[in-house]
N, CA, C and O atoms as CSV, one atom per row, in Angstrom:
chain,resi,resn,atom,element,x,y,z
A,1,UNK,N,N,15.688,-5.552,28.354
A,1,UNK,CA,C,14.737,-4.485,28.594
A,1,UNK,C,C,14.767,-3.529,27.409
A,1,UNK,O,O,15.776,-3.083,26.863
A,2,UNK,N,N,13.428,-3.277,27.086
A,2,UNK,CA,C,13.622,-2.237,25.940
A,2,UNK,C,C,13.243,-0.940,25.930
A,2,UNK,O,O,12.061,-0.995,26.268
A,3,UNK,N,N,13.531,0.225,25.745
A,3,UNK,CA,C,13.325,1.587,26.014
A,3,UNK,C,C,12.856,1.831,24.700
A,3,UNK,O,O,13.419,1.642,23.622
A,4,UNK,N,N,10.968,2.590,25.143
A,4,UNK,CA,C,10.290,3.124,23.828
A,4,UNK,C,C,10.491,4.313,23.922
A,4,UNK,O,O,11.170,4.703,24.872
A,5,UNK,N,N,10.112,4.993,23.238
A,5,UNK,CA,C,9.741,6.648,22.785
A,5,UNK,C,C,8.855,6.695,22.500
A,5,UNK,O,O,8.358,5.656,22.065
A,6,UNK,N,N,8.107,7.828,22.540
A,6,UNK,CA,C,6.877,8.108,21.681
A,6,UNK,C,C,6.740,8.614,20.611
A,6,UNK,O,O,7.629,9.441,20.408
A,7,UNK,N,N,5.965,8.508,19.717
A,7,UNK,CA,C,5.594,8.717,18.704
A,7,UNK,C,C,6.251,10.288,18.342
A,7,UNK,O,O,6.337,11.227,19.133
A,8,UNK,N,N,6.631,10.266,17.076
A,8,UNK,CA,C,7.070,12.157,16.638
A,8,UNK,C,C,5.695,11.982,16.130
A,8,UNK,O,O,5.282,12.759,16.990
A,9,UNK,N,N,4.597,11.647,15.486
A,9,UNK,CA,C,3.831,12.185,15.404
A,9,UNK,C,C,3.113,12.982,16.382
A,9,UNK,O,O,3.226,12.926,17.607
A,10,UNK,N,N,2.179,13.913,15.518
A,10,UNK,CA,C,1.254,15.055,16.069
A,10,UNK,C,C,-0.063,14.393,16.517
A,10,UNK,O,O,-0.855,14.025,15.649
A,11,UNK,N,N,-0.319,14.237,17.707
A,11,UNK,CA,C,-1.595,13.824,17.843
A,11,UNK,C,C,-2.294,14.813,18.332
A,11,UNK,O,O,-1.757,15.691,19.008
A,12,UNK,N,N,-3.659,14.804,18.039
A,12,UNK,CA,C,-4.200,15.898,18.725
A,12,UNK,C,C,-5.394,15.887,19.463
A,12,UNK,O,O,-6.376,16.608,19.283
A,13,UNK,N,N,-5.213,14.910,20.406
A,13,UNK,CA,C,-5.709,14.432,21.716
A,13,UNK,C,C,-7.184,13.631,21.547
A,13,UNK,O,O,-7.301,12.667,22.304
A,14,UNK,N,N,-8.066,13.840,20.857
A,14,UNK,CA,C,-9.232,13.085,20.790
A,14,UNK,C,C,-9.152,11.852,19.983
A,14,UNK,O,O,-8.890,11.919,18.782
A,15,UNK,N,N,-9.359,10.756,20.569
A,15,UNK,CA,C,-9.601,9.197,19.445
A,15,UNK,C,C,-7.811,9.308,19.006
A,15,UNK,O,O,-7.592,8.301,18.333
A,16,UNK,N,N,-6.461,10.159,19.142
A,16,UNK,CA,C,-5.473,9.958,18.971
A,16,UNK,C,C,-5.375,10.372,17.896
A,16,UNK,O,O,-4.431,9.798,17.353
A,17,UNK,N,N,-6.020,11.359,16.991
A,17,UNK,CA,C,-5.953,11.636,15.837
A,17,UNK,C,C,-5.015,12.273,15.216
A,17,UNK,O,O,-4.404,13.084,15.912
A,18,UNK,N,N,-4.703,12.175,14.151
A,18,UNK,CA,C,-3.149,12.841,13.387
A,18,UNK,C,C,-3.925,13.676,12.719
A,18,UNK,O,O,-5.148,13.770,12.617
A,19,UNK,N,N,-2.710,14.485,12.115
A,19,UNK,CA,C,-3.084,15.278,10.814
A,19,UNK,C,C,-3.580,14.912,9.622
A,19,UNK,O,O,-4.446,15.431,8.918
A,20,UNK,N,N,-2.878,13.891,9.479
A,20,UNK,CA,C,-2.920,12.973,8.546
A,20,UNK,C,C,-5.025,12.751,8.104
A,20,UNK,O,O,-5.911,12.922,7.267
A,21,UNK,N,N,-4.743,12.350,9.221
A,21,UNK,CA,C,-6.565,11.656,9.429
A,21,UNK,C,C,-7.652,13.020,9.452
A,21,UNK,O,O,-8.786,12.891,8.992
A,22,UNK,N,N,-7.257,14.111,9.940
A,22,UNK,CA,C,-7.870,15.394,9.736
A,22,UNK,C,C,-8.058,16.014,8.159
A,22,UNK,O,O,-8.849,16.839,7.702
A,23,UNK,N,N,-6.982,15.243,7.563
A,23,UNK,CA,C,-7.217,15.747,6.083
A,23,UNK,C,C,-7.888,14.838,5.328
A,23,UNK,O,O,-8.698,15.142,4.453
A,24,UNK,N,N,-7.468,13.338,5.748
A,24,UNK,CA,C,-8.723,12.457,4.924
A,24,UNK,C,C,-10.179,12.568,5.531
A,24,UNK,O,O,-11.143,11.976,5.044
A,25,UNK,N,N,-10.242,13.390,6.650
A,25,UNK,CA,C,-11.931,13.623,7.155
A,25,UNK,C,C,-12.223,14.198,5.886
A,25,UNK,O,O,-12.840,13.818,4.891
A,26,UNK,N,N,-11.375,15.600,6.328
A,26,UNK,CA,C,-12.074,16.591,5.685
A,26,UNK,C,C,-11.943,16.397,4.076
A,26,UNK,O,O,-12.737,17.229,3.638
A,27,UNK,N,N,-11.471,15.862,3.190
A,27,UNK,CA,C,-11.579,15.554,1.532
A,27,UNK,C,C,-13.253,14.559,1.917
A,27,UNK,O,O,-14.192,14.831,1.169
A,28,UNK,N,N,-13.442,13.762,2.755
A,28,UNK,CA,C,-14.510,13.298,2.711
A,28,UNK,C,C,-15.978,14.176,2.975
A,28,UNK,O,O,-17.009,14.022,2.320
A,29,UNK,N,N,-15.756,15.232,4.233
A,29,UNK,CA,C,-16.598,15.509,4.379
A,29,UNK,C,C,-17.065,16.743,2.951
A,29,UNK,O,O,-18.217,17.060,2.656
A,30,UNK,N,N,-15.884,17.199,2.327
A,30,UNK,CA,C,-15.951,18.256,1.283
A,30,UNK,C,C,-16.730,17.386,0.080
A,30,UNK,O,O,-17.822,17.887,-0.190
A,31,UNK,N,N,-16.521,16.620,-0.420
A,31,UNK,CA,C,-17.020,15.147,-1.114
A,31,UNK,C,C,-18.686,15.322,-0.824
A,31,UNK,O,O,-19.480,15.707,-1.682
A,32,UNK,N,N,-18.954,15.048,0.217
A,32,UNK,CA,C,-20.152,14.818,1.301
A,32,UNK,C,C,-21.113,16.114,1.118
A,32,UNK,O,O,-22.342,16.106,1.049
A,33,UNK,N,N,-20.321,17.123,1.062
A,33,UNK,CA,C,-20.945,18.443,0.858
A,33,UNK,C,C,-21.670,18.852,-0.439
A,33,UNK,O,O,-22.791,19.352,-0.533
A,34,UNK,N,N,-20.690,18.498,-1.547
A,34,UNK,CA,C,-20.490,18.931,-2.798
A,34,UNK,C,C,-21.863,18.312,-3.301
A,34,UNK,O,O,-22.777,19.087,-3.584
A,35,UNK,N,N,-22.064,16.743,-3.439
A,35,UNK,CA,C,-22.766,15.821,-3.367
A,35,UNK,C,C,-24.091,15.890,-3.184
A,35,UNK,O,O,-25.013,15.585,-3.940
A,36,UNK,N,N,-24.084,16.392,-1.924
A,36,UNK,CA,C,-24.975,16.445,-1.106
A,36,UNK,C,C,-25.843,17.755,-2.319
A,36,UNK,O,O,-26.750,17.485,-3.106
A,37,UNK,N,N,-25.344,18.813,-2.153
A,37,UNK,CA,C,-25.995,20.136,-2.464
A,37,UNK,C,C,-26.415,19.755,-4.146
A,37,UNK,O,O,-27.444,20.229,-4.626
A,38,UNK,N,N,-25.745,19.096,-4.740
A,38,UNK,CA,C,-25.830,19.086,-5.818
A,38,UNK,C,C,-26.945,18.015,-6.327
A,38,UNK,O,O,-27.520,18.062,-7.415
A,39,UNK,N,N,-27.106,17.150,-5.420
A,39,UNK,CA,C,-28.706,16.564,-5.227
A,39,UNK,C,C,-28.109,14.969,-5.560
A,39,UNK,O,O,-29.123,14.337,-5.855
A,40,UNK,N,N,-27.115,14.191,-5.630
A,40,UNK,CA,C,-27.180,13.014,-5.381
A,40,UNK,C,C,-26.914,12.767,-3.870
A,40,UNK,O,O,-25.795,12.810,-3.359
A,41,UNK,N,N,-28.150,12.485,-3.172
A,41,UNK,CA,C,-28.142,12.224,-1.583
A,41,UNK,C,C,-27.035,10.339,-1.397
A,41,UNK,O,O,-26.050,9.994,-0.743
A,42,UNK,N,N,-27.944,9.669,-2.364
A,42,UNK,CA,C,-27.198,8.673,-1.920
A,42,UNK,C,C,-26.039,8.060,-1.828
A,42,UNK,O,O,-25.766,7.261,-0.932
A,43,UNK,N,N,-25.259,8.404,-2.775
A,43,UNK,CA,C,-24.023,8.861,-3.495
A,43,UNK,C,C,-22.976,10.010,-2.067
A,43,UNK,O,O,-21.875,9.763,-1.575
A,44,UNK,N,N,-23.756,11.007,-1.845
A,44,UNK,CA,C,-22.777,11.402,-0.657
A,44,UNK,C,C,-23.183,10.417,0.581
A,44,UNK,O,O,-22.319,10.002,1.353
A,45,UNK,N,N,-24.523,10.083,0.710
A,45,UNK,CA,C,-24.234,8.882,2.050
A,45,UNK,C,C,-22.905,7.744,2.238
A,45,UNK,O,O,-22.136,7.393,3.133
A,46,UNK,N,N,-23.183,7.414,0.742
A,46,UNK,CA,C,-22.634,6.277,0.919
A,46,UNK,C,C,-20.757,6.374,1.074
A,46,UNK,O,O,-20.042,5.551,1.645
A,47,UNK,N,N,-20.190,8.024,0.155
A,47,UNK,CA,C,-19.109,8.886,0.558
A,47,UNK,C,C,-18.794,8.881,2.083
A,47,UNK,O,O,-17.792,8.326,2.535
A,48,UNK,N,N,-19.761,9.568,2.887
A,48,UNK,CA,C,-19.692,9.793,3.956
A,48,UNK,C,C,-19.028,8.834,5.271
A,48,UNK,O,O,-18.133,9.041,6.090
A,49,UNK,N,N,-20.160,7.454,4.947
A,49,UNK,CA,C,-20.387,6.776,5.456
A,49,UNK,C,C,-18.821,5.810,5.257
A,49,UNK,O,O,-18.317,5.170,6.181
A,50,UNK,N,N,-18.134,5.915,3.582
A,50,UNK,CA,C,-16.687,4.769,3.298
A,50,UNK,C,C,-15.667,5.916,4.772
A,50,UNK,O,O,-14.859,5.697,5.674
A,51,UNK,N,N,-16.400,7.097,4.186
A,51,UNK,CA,C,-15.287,8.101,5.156
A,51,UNK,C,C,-14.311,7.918,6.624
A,51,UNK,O,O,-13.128,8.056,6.936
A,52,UNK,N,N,-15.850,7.447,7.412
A,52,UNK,CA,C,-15.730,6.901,8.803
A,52,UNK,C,C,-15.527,5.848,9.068
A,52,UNK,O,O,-15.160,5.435,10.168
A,53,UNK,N,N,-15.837,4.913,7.609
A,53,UNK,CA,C,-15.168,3.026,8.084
A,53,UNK,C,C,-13.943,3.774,7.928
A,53,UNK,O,O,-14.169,4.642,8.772
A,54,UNK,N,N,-12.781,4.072,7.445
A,54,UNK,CA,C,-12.224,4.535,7.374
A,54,UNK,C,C,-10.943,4.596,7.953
A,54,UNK,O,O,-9.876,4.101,7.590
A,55,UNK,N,N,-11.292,5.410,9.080
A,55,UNK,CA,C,-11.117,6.459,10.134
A,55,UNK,C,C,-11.250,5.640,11.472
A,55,UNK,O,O,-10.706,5.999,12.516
A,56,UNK,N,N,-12.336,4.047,11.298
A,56,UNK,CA,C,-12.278,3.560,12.409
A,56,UNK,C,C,-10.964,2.976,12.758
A,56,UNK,O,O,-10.351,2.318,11.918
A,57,UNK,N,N,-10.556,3.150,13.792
A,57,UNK,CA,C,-9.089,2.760,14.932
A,57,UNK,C,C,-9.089,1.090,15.089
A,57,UNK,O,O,-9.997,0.437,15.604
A,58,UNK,N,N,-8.152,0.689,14.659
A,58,UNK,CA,C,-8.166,-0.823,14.983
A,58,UNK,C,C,-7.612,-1.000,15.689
A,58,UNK,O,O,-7.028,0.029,16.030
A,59,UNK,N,N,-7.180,-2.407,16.659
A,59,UNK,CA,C,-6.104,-2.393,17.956
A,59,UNK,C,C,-4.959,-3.244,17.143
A,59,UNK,O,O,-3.816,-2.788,17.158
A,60,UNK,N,N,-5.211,-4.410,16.465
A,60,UNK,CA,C,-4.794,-5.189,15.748
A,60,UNK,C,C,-3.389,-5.044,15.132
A,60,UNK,O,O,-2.567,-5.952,15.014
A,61,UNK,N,N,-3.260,-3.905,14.800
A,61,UNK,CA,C,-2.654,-3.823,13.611
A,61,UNK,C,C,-1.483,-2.574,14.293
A,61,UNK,O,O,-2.108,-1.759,14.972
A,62,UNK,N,N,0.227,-2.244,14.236
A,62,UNK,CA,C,1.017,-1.049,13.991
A,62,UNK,C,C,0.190,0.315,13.460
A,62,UNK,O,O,0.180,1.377,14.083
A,63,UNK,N,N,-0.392,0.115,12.387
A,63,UNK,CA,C,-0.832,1.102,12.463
A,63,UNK,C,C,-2.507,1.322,12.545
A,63,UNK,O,O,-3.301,0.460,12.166
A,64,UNK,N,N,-2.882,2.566,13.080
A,64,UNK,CA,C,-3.556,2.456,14.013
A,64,UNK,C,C,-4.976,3.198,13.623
A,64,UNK,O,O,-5.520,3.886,14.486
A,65,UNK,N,N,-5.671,3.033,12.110
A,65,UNK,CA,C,-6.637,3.082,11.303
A,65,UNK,C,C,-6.724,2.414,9.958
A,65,UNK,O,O,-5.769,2.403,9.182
A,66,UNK,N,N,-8.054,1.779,9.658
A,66,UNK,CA,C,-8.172,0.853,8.553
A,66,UNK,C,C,-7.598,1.699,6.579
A,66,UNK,O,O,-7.232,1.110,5.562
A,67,UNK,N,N,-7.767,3.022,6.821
A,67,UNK,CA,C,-6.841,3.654,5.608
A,67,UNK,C,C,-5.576,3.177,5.647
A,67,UNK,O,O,-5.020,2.721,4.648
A,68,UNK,N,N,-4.970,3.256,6.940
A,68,UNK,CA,C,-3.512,3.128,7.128
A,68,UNK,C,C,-2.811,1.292,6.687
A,68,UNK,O,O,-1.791,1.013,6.056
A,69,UNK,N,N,-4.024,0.193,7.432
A,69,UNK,CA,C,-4.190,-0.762,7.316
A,69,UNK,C,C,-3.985,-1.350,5.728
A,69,UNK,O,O,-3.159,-2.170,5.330
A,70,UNK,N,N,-5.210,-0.512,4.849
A,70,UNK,CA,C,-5.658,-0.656,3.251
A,70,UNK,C,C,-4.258,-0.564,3.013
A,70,UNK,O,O,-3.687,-1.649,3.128
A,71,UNK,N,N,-3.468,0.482,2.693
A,71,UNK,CA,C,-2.790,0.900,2.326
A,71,UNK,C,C,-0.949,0.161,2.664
A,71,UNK,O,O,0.094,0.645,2.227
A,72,UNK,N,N,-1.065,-0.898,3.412
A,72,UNK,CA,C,-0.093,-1.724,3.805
A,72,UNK,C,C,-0.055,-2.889,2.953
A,72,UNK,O,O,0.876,-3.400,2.330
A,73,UNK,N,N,-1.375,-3.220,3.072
A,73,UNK,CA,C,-1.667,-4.357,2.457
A,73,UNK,C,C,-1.483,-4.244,1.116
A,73,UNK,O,O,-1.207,-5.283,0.516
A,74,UNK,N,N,-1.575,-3.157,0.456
A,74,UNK,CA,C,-1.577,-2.763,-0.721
A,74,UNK,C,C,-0.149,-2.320,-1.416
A,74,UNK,O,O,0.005,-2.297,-2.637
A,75,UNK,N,N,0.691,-2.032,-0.629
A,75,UNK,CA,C,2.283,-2.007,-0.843
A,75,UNK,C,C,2.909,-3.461,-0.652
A,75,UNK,O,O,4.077,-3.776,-0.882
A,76,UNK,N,N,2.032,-4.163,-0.250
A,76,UNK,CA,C,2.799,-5.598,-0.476
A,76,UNK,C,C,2.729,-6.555,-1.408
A,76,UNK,O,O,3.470,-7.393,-1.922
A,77,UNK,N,N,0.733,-5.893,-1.532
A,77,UNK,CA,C,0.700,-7.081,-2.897
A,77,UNK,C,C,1.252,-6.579,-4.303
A,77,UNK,O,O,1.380,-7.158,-5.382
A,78,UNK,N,N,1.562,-5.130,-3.834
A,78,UNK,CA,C,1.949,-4.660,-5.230
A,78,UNK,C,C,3.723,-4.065,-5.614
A,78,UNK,O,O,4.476,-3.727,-6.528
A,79,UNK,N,N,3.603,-4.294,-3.948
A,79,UNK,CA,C,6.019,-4.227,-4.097
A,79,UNK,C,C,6.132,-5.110,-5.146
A,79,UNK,O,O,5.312,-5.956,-5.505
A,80,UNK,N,N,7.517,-4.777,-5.744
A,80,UNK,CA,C,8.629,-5.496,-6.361
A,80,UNK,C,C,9.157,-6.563,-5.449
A,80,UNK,O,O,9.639,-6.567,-4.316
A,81,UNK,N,N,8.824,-7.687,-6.586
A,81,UNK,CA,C,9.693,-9.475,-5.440
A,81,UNK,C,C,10.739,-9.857,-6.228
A,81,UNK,O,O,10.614,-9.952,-7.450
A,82,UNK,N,N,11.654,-10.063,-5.709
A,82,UNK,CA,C,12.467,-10.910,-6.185
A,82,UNK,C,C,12.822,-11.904,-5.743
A,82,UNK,O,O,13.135,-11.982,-4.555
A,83,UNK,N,N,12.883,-13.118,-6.712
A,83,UNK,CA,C,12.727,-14.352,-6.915
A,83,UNK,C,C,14.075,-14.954,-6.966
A,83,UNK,O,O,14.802,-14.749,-7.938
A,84,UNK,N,N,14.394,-15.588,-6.105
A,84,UNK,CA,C,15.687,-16.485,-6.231
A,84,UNK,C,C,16.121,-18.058,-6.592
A,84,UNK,O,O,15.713,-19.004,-5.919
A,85,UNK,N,N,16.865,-18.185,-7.567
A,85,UNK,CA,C,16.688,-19.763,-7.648
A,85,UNK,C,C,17.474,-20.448,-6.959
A,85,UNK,O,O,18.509,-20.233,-7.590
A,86,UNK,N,N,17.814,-21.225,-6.000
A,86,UNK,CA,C,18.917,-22.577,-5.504
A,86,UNK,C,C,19.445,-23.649,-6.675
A,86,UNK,O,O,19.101,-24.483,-7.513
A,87,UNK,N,N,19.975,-23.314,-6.378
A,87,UNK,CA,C,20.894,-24.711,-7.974
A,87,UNK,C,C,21.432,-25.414,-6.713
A,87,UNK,O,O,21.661,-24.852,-5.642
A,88,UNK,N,N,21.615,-26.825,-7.010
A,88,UNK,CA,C,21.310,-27.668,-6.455
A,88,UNK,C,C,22.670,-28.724,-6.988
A,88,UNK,O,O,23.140,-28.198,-7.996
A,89,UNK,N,N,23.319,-29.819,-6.696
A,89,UNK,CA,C,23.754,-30.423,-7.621
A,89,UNK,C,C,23.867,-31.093,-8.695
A,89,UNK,O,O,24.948,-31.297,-9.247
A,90,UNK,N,N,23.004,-31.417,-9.017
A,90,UNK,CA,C,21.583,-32.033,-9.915
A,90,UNK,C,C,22.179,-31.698,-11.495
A,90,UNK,O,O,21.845,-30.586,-11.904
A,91,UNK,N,N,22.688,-32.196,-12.064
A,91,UNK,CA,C,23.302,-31.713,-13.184
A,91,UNK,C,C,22.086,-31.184,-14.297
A,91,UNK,O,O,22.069,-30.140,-14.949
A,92,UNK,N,N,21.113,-32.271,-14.260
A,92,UNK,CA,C,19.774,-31.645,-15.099
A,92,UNK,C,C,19.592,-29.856,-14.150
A,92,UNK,O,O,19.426,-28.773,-14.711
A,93,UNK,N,N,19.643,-29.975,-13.433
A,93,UNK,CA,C,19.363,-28.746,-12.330
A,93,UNK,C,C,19.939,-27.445,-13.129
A,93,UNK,O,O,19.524,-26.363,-13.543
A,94,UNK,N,N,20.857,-28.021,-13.104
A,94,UNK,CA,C,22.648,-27.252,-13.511
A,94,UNK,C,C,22.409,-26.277,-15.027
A,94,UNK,O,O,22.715,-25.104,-15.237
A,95,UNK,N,N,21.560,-27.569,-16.186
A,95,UNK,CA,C,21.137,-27.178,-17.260
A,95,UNK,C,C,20.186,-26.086,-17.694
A,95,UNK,O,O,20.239,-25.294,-18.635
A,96,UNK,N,N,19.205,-26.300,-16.628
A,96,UNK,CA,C,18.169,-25.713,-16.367
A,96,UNK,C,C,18.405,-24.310,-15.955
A,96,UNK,O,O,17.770,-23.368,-16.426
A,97,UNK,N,N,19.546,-24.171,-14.860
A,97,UNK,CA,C,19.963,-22.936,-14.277
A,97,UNK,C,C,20.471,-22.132,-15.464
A,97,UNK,O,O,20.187,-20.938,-15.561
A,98,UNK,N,N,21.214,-22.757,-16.365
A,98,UNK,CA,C,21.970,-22.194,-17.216
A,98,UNK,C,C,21.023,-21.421,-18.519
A,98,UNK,O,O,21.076,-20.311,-19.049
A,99,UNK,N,N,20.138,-22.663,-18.710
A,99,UNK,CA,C,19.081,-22.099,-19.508
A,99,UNK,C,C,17.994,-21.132,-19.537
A,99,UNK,O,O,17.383,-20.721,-20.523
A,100,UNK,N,N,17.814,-20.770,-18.081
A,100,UNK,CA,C,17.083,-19.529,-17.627
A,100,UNK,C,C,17.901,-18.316,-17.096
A,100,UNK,O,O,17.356,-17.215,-17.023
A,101,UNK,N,N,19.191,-18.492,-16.725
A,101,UNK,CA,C,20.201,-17.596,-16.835
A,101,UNK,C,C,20.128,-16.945,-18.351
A,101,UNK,O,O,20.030,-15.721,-18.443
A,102,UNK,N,N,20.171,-17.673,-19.411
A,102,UNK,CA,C,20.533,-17.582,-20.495
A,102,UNK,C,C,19.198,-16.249,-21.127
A,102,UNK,O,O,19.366,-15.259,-21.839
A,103,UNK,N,N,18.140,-16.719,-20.585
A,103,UNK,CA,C,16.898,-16.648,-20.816
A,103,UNK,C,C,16.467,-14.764,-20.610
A,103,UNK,O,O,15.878,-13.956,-21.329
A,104,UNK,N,N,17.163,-14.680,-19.174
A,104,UNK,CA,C,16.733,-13.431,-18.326
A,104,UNK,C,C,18.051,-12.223,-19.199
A,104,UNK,O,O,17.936,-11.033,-19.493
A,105,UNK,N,N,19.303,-13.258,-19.401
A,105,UNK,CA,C,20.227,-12.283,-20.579
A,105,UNK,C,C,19.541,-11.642,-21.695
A,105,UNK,O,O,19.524,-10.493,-22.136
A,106,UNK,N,N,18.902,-12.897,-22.058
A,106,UNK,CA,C,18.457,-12.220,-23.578
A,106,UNK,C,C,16.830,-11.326,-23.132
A,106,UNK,O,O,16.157,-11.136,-24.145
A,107,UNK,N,N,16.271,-10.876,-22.031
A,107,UNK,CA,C,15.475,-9.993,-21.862
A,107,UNK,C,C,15.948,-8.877,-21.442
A,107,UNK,O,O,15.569,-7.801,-21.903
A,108,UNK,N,N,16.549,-8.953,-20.817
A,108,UNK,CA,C,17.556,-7.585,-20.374
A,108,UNK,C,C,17.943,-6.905,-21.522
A,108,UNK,O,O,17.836,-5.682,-21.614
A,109,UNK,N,N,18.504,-7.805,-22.640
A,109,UNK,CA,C,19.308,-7.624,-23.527
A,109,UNK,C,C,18.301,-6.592,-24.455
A,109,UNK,O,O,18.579,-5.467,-24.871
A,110,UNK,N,N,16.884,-7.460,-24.654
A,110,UNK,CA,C,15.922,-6.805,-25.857
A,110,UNK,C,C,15.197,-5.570,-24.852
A,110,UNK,O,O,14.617,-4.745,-25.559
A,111,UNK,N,N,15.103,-5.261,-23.350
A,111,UNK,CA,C,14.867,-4.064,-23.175
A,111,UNK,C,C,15.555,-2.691,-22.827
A,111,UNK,O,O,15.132,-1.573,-22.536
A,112,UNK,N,N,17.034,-3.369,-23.013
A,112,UNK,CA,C,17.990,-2.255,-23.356
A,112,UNK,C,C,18.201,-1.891,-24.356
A,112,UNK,O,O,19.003,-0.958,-24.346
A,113,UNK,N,N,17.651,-2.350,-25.885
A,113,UNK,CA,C,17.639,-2.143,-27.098
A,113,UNK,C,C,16.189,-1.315,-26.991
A,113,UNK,O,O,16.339,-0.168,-27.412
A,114,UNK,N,N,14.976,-1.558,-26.592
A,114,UNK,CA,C,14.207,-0.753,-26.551
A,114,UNK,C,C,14.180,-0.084,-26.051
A,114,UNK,O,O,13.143,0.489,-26.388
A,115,UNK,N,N,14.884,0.774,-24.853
A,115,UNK,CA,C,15.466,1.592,-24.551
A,115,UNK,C,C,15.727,2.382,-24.926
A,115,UNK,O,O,15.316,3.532,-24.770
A,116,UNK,N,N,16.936,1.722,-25.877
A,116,UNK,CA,C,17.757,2.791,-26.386
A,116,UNK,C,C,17.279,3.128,-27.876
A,116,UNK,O,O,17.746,4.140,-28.398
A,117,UNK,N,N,16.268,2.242,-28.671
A,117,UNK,CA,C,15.831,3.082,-29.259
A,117,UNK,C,C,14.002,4.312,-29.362
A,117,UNK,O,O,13.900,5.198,-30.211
């Protein structure tokens, strides 16, 4: 059996909205304004309009708007991976390991020299 909690976030009761989402309204709707007055209409529509795809609530997904969504997806394709090799018994294997061992030394090696100078 598992015991939840609720959220420490601040919601503030309509559509479940955070703070968070109150401030990306409003940079949009300020956007929307600016735009607007300054006479490119279509240009703030089309502002307006990325604003509220936005902002729409998905069920799908932990978190629980398509900004929030973008922005996941986007820390993954762009995290740091690290890559591991299996050496194997394979004596060619063995060579190979040694030779790209050898390989990643001597890069380390030339960006601690650029580094340091």
């Amino acid at each position: 059996m598992y015991i939840t909690l609720q959220t420490t976030k601040r919601n503030l009761g309509l559509f479940n909205l955070e703070v968070k989402d109150i401030v990306l309204a409003s940079v949009f709707a300020l956007a929307f304004i600016i735009l607007f007055s300054l006479g490119f209409i279509q240009t703030a529509i089309i502002t307006i309009i990325s604003g509220v795809f936005l902002l729409i609530p998905v069920s799908f997904s932990q978190q629980n708007r398509i900004y929030k969504l973008i922005l996941l997806v986007g820390k993954f394709l762009f995290k740091k991976k690290n890559f591991y090799y299996h050496l194997e018994d394979n004596e060619v294997r063995r060579d190979q390991y040694n030779s790209y061992i050898e390989k990643i030394k001597k890069r380390k090696n030339n960006e601690e020299r650029k580094e340091n100078n």
